[in-house]
N, C-alpha and C positions, 0 to 999 in steps of 0.2 A: 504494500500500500504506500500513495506516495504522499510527500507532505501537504501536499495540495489535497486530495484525498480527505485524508485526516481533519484538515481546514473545513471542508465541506461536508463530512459526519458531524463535527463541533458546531457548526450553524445551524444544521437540521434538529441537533439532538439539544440543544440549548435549552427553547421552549420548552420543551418537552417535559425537560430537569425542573425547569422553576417553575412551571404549573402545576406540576405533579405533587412538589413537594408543598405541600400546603402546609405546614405547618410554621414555613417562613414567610407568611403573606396573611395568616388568617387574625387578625387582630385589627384595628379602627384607627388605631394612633400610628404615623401621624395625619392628618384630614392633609388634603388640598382642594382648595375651593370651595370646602364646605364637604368633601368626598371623603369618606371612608378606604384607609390605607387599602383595604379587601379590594375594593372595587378600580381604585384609580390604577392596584400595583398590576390587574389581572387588563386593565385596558392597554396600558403602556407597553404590556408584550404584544398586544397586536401590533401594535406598530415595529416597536425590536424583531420581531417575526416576520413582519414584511419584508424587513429593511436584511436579515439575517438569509431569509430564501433568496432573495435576491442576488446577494454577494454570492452565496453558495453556485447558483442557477450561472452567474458571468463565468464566475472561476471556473465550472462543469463546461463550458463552453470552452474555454480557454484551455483546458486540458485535454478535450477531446479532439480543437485544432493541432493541437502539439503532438497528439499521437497520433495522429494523419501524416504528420509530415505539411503542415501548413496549407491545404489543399483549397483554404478560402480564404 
């Protein structure tokens, strides 16, 4: 496996890790905007998760041109 690889199981498997482990997110303090630490910390991974597949999805691309032989 290659480190590029590796890179891109760590961005898929990220989310995964900190939604799952609920036991670091399940409590109210500290608020933002009035919001519930539960609620604001489980919104901000949609966006880290967007932003996380993304990176993963360029780099999948950039590694699959490199094992081509540059073919595009």
């Amino acid at each position: 496996m290659t480190p590029v690889r590796v890179v891109i199981a760590l961005c898929l498997i990220a989310p995964f890790v900190a939604m799952l482990w609920v036991g670091s997110y399940a409590k109210t303090d500290p608020t933002f905007i009035g919001i519930p630490f539960f609620y604001w910390y489980q919104m901000a991974w949609v966006l880290i998760s967007t932003v996380l597949t993304m990176i993963a999805f360029k780099l999948w691309q950039r590694d699959q041109r490199a094992r081509r032989g540059g073919e595009r």
